[in-house]
VOBA-1610 file (N, C-alpha, C; in pm, whole numbers, padded with zeros to 5 digits, always signed):
BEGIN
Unk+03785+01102-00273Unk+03691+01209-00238Unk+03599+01162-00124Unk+03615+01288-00020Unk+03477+01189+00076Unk+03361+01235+00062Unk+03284+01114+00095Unk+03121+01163+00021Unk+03030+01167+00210Unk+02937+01245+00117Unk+02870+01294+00234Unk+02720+01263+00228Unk+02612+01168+00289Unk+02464+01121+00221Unk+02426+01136+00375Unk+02288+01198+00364Unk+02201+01189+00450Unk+02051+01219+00454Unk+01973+01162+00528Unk+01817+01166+00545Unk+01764+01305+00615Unk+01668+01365+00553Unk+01682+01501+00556Unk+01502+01527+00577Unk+01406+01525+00645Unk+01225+01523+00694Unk+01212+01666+00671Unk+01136+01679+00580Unk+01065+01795+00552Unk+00920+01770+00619Unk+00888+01901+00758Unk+00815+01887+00850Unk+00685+01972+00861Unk+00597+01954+00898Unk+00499+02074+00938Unk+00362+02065+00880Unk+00304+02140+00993Unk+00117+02129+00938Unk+00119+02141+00782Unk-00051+02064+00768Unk-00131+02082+00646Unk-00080+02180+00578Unk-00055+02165+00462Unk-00050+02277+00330Unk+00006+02424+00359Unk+00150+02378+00414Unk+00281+02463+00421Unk+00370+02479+00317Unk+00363+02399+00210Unk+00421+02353+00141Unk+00532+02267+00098Unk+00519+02143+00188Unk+00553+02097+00181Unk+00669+02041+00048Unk+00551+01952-00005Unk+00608+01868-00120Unk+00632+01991-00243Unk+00547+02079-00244Unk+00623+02220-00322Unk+00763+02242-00315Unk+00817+02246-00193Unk+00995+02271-00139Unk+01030+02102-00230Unk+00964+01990-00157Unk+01091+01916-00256Unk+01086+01918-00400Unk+00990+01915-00489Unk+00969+01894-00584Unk+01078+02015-00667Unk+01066+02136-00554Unk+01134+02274-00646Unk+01261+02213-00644Unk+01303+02140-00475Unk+01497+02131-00476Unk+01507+01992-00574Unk+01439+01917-00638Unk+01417+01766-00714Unk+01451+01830-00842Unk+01383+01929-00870Unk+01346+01989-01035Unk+01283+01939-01098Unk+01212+01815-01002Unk+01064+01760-01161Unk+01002+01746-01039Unk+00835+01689-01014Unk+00785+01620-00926Unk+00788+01495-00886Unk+00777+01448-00770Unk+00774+01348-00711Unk+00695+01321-00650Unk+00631+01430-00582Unk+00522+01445-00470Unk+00406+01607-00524Unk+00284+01477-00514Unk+00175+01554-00566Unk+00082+01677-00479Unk+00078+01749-00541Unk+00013+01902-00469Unk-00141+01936-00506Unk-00191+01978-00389Unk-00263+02050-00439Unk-00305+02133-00283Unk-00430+02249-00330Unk-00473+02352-00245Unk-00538+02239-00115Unk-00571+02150-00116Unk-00645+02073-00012Unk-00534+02038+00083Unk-00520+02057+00206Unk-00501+02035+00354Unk-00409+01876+00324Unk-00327+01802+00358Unk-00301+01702+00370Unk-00311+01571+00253Unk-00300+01634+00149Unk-00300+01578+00005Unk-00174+01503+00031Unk-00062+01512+00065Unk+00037+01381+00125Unk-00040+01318+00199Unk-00018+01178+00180Unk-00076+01061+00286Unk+00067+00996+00323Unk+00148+00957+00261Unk+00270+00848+00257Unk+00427+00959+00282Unk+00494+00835+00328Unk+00616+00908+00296Unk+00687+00916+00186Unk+00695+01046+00137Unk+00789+00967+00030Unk+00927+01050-00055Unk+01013+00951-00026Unk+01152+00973-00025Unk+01217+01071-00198Unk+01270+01145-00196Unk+01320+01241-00284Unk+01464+01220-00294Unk+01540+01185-00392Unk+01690+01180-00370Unk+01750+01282-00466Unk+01817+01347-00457Unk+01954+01487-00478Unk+02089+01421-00474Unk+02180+01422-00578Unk+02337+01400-00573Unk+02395+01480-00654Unk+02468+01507-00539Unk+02515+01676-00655Unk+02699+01636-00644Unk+02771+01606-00684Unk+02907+01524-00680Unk+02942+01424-00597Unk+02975+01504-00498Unk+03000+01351-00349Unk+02922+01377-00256Unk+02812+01484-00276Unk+02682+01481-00201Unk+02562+01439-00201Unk+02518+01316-00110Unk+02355+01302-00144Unk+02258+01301-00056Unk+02150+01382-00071Unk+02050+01444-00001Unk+01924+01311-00028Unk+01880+01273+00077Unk+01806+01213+00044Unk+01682+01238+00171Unk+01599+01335+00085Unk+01480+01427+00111Unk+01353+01328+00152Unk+01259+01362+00250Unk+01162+01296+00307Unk+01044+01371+00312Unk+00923+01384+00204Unk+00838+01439+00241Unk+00717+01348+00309Unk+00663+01420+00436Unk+00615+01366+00490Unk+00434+01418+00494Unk+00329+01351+00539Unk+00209+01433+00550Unk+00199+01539+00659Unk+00119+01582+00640Unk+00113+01717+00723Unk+00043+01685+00920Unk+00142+01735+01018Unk+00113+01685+01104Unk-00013+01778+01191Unk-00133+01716+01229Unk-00240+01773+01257Unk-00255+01730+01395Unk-00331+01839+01432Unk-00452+01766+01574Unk-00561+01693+01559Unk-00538+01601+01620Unk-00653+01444+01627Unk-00767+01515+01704Unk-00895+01511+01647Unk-01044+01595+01670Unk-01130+01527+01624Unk-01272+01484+01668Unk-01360+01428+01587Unk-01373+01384+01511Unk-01325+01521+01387Unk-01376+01500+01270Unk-01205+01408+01191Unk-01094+01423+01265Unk-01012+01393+01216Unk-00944+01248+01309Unk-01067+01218+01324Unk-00962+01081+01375Unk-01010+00928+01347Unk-00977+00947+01201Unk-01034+00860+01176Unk-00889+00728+01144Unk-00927+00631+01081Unk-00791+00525+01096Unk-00731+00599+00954Unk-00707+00661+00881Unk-00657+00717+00786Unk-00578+00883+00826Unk-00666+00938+00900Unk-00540+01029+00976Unk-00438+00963+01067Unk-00498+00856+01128Unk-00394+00862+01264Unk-00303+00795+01171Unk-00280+00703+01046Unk-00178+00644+00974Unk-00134+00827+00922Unk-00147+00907+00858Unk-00088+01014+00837Unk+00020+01108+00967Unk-00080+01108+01076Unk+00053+01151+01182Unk+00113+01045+01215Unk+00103+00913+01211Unk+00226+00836+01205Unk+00300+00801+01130Unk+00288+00844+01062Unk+00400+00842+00897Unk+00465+00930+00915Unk+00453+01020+00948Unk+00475+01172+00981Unk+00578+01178+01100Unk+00565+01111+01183Unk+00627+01099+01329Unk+00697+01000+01304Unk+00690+00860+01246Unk+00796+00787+01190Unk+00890+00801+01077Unk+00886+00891+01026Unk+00975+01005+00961Unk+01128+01041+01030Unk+01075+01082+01145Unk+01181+01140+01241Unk+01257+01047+01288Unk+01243+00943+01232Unk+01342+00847+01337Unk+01447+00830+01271Unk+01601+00826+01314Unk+01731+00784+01229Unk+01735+00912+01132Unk+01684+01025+01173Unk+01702+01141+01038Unk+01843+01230+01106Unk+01867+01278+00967Unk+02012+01323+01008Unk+01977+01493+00994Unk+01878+01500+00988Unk+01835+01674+00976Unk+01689+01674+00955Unk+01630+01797+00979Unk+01476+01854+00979Unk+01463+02000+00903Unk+01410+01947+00818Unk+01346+02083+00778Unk+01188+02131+00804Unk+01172+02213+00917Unk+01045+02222+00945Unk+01002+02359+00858Unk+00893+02325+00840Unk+00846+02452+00733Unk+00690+02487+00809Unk+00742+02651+00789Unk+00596+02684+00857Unk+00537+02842+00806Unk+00441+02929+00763Unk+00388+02996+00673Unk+00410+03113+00728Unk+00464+03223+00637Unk+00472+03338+00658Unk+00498+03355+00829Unk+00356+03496+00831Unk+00394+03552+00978Unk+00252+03508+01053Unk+00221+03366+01054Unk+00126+03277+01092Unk+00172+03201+01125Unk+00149+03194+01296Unk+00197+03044+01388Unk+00023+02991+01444Unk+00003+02856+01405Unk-00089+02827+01456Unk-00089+02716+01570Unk-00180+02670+01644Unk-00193+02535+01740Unk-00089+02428+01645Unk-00124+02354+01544Unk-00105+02250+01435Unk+00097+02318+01423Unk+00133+02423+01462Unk+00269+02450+01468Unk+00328+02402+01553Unk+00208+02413+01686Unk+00315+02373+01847Unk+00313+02208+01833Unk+00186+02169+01739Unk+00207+02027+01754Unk+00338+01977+01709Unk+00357+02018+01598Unk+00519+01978+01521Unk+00613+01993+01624Unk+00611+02139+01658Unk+00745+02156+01725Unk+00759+02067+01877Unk+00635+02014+01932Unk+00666+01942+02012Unk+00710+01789+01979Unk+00673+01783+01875Unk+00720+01636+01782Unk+00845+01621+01817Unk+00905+01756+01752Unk+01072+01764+01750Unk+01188+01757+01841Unk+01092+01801+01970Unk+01162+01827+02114Unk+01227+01695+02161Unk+01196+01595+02116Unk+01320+01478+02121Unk+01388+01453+02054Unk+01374+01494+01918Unk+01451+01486+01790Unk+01573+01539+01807Unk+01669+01444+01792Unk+01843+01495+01803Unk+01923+01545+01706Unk+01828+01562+01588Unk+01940+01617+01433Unk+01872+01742+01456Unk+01938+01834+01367Unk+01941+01968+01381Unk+01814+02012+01293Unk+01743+02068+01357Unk+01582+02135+01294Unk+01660+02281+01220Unk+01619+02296+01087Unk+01659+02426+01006Unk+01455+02441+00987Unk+01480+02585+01069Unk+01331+02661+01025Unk+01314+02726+00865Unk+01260+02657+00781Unk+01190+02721+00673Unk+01094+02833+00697Unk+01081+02897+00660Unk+00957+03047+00680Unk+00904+03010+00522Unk+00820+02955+00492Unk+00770+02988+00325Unk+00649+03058+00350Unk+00640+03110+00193Unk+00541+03186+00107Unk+00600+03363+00170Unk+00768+03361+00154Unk+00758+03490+00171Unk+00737+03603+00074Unk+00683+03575-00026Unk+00660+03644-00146Unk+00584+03687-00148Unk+00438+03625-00056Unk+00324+03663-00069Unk+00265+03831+00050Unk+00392+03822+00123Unk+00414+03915+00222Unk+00429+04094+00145Unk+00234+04125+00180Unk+00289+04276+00137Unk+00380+04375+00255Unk+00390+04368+00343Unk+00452+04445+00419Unk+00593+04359+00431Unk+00698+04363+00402Unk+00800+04306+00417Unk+00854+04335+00538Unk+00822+04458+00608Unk+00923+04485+00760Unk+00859+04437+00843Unk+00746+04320+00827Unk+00675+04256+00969Unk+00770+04109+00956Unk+00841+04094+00856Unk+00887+03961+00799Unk+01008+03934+00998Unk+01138+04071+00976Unk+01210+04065+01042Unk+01196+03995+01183Unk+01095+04111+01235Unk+01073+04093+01371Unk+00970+03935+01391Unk+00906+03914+01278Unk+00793+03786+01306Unk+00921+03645+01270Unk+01051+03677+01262Unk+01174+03571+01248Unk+01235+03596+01364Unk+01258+03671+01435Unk+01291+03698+01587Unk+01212+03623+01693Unk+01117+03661+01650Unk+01072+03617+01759Unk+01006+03425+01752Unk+00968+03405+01633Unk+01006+03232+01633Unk+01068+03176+01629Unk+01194+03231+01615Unk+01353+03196+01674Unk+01387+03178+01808Unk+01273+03222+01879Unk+01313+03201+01992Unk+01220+03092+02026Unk+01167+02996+01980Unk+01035+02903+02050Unk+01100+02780+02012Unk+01255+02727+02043Unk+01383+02688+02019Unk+01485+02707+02006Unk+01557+02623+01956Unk+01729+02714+01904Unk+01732+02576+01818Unk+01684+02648+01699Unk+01680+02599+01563Unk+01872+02638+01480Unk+01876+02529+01408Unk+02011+02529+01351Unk+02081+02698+01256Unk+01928+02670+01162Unk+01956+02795+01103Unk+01819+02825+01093Unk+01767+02957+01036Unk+01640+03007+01013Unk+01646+03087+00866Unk+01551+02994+00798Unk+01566+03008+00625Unk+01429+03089+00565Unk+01416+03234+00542Unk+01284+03262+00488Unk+01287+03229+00321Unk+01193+03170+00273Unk+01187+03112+00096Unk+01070+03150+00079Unk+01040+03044-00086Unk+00959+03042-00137Unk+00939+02972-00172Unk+00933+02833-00183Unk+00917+02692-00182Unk+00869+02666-00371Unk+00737+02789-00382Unk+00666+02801-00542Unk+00783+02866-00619Unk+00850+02917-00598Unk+00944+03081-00702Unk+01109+03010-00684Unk+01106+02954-00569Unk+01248+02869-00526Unk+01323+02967-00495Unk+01249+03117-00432Unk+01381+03256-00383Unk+01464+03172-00254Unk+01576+03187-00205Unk+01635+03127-00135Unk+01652+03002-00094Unk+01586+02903-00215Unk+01607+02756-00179Unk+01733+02694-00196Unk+01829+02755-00263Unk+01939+02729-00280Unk+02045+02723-00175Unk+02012+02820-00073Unk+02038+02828+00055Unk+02010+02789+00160Unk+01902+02766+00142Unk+01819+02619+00242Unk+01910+02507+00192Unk+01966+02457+00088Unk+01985+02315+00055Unk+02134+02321+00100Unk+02222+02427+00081Unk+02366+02438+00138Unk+02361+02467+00323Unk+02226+02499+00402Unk+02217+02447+00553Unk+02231+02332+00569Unk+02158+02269+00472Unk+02132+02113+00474Unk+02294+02010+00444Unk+02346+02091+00377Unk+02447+02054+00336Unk+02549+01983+00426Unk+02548+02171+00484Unk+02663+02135+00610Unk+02642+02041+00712Unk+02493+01961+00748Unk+02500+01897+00860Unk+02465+01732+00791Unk+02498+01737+00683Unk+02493+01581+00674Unk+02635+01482+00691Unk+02605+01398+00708Unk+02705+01304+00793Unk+02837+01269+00687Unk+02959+01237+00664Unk+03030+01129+00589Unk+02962+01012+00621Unk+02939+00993+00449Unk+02892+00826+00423Unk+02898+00781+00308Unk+02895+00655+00236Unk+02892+00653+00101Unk+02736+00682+00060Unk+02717+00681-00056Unk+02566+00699-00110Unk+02470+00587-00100Unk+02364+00617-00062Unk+02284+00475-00039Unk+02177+00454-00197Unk+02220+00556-00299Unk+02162+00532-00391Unk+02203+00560-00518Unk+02227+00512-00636Unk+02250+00557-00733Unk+02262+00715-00794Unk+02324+00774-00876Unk+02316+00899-00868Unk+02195+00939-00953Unk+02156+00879-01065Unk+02086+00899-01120Unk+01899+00851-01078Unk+01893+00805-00938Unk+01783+00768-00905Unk+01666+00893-00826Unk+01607+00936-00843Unk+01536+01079-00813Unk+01428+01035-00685Unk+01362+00881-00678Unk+01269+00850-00569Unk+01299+00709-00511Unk+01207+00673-00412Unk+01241+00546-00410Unk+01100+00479-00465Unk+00980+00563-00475Unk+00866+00502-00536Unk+00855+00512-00657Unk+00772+00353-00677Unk+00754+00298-00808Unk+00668+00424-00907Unk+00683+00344-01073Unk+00590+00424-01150Unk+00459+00376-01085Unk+00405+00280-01080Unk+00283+00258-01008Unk+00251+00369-00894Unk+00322+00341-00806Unk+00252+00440-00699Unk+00232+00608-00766Unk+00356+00642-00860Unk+00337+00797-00895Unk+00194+00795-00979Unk+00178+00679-01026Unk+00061+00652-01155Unk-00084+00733-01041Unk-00096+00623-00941Unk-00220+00621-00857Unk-00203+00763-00786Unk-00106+00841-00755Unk-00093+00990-00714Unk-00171+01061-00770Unk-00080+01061-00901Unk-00116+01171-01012Unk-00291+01156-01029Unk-00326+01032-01064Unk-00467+01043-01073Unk-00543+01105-00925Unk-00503+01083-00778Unk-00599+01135-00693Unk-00550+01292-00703Unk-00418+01350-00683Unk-00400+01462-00744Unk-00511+01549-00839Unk-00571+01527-00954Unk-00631+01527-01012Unk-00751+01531-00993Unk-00786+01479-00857Unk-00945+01446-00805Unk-00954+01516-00733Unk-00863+01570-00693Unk-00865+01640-00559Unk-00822+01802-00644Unk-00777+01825-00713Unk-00742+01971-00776Unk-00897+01979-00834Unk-00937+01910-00897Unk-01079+01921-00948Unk-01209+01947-00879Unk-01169+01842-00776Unk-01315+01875-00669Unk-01336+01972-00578Unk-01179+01971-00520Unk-01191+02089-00391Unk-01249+02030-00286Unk-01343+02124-00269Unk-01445+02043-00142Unk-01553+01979-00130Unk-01570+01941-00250Unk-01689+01878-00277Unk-01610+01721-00235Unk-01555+01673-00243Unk-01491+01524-00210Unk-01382+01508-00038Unk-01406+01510+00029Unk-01315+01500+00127Unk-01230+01420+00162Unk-01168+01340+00244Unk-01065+01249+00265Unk-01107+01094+00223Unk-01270+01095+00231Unk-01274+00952+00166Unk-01227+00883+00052Unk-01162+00919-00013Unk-01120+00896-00161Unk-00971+00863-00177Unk-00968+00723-00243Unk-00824+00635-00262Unk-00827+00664-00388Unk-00699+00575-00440Unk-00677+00579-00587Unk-00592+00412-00557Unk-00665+00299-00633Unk-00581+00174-00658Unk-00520+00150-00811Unk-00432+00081-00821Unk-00408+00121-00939Unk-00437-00080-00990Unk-00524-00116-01061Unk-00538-00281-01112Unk-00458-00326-01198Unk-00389-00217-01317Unk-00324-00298-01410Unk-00232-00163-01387Unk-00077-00223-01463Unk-00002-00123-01502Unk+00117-00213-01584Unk+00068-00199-01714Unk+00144-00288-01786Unk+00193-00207-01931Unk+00303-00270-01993Unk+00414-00177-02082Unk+00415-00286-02220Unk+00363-00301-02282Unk+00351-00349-02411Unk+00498-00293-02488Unk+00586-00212-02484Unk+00694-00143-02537Unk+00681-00043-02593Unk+00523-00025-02669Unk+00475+00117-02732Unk+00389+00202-02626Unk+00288+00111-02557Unk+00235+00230-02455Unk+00227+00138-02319Unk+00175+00236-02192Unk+00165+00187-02103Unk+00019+00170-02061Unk-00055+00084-02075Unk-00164+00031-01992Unk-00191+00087-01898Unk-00253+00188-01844Unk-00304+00186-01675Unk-00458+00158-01596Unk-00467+00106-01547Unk-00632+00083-01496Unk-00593+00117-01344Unk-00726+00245-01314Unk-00703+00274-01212Unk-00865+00254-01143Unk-00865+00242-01012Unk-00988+00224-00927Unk-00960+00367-00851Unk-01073+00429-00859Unk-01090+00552-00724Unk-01243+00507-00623Unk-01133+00516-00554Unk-01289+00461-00426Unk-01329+00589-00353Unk-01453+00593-00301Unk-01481+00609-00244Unk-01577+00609-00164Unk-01660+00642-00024Unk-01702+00608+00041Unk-01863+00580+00050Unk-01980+00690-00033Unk-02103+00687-00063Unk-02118+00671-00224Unk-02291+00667-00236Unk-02351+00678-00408Unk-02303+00823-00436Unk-02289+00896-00319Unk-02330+01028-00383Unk-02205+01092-00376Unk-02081+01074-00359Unk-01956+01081-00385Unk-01921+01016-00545Unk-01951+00895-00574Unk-01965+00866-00675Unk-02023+00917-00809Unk-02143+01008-00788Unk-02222+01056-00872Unk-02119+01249-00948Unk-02077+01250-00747Unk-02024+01362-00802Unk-01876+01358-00928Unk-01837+01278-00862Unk-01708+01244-00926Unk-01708+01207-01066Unk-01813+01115-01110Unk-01846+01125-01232Unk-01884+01220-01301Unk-01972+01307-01223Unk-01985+01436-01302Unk-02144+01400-01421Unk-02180+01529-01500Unk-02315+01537-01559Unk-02235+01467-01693Unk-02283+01343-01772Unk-02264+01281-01842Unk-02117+01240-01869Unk-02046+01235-01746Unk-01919+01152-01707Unk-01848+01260-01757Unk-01849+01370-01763Unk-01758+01496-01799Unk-01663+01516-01694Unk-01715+01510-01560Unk-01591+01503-01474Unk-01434+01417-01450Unk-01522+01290-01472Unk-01470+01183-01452Unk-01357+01153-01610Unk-01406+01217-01702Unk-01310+01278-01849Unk-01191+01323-01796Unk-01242+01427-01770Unk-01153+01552-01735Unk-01014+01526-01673Unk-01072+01468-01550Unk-00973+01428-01470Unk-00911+01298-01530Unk-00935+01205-01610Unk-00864+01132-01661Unk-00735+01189-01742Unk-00812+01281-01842Unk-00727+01307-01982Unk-00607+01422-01894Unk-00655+01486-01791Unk-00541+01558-01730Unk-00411+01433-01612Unk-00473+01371-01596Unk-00386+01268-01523Unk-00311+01173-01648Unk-00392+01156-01735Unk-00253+01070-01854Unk-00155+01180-01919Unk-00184+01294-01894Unk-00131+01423-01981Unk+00033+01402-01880Unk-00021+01416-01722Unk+00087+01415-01648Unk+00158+01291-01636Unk+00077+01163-01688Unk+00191+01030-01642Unk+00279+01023-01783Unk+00217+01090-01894Unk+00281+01074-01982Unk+00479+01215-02023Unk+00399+01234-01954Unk+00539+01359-01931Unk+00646+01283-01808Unk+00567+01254-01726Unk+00693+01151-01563Unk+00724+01078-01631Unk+00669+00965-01742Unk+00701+00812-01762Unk+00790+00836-01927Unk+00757+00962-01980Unk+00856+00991-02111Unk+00752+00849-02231Unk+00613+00860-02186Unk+00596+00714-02268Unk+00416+00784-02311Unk+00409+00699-02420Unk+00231+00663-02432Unk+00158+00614-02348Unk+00058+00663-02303Unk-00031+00586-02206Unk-00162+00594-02213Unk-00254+00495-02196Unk-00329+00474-02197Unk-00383+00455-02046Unk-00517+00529-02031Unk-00540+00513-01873Unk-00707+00498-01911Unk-00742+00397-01813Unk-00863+00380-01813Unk-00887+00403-01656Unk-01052+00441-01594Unk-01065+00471-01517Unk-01190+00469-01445Unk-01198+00355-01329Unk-01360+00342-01281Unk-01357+00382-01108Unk-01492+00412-01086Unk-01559+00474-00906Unk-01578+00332-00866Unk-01562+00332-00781Unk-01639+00213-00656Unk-01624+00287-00554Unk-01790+00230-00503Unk-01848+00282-00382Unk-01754+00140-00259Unk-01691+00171-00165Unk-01632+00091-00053Unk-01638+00203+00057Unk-01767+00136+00087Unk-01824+00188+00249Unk-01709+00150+00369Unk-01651+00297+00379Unk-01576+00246+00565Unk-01433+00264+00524Unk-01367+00263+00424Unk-01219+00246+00375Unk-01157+00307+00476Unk-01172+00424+00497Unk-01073+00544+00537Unk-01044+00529+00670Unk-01171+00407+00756Unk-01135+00405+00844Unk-01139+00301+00933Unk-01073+00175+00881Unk-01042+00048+00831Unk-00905+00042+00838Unk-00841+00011+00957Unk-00686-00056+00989Unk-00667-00135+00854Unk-00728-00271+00873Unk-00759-00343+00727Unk-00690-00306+00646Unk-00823-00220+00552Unk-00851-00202+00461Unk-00739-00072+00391Unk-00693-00019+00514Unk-00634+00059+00444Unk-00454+00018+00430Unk-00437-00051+00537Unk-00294-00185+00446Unk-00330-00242+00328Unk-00430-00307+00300Unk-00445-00379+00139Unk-00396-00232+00045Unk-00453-00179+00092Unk-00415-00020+00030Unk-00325+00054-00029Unk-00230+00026+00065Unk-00088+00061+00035Unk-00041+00164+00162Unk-00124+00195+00259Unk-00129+00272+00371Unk-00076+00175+00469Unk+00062+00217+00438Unk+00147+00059+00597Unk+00292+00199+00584Unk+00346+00152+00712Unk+00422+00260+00769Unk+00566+00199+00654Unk+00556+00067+00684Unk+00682-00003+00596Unk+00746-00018+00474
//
């Protein structure tokens, strides 16, 4: 039988939905969501084997314009994660919202304009579209701002036509053997999903009260055979980031715990125990440094 495996970049501005599309074509999560702008920081790899086919999916952070307020050493590692994505990929899935093209669109698509594998346009959130006959003509005409492989309208949340997005994908991956087990779903550790799920959590909770200053380290992560140990550090940058996060008699800082072990304990199929402390670390986010000790390295 010949087998067919290839690297496949799921592309495009802030909170398109990205990691929504892989997680739906995965069928569990891998990559954490929420309503906040650029909640991907890392790349991170999704694998699919469906007989002698394997998809091996790349969600990437959301690619932005470098501005003041956004250029700090923690974005510019996000559009380069993002842009080092594209290299050696055997396909693109760029995803971009309804019948809304913004600046942060042309940035992508100029990303791509050297890119030699075949870009398939995603259209998501077409569900949310009350007029459905603006859908047609607003696919005409961004069909033309390239010559994209195929042009896929979905739903990344509902999974309407994702099935058909994944058979575009299909057709343009290479003969090769599999570079991964069939039964392997990521290439990141339980650790790293551990430290996700908890900023996930910080970030579904806070909204906007917390902005990009905020890590998640993870200190212990250890397996006794009955439960799993986790000690996690969330940093961030002031007292008064700290205060919020804790919340009025550490109710926040609860909250978001007992909902982050709820979720490691469903990924890991195990007991867990998660403990969980703030530190104030003035400057992180924008700290070459500091943010390799981190886990923020392209490699």
């Amino acid at each position: 039988m010949t087998q067919h495996c290839g690297f496949v970049a799921i592309v495009g501005r802030p909170n398109v939905g990205k990691s929504t599309l892989m997680n739906r074509i995965l069928g569990q999560k891998v990559s954490i969501t929420s309503r906040r702008p650029q909640t991907t920081r890392h790349q991170v790899m999704g694998i699919k084997t469906e007989e002698d086919t394997q998809f091996i999916y790349v969600d990437t952070p959301g690619m932005h314009i470098q501005s003041r307020d956004r250029n700090k050493a923690i974005n510019r590692f996000m559009n380069q994660a993002a842009t080092h994505a594209l290299r050696d990929i055997d396909c693109v899935i760029f995803i971009v919202d309804r019948t809304k093209w913004t600046e942060e669109d042309d940035v992508v698509l100029e990303k791509l304009s050297n890119v030699p594998a075949p870009v398939i346009l995603a259209v998501n959130k077409v569900d949310w579209l009350e007029d459905k006959s603006s859908l047609l003509p607003w696919l005409d005409s961004i069909s033309k701002k390239r010559e994209f492989a195929a042009v896929v309208p979905l739903s990344a949340k509902n999974g309407t036509n994702v099935p058909e997005l994944e058979a575009e994908v299909a057709q343009r991956l290479p003969e090769s053997v599999h570079y991964f087990s069939e039964d392997q779903v990521t290439n990141k550790s339980q650790r790293f999903l551990a430290a996700e799920l908890v900023r996930e959590k910080v970030m579904r909770q806070l909204g906007d009260e917390l902005p990009y200053q905020m890590t998640v380290e993870i200190e212990e992560f250890k397996d006794d055979g009955k439960t799993l140990h986790i000690s996690a550090l969330i940093l961030v940058e002031r007292q008064g980031q700290k205060k919020i996060l804790i919340g009025d008699q550490g109710e926040r800082i609860k909250n978001i715990g007992r909902e982050a072990r709820l979720e490691m304990e469903r990924a890991f199929d195990a007991k867990v125990m998660l403990n969980l402390w703030v530190k104030v670390k003035r400057g992180w986010s924008d700290d070459d440094r500091a943010l390799k000790s981190l886990g923020y390295d392209l490699d």
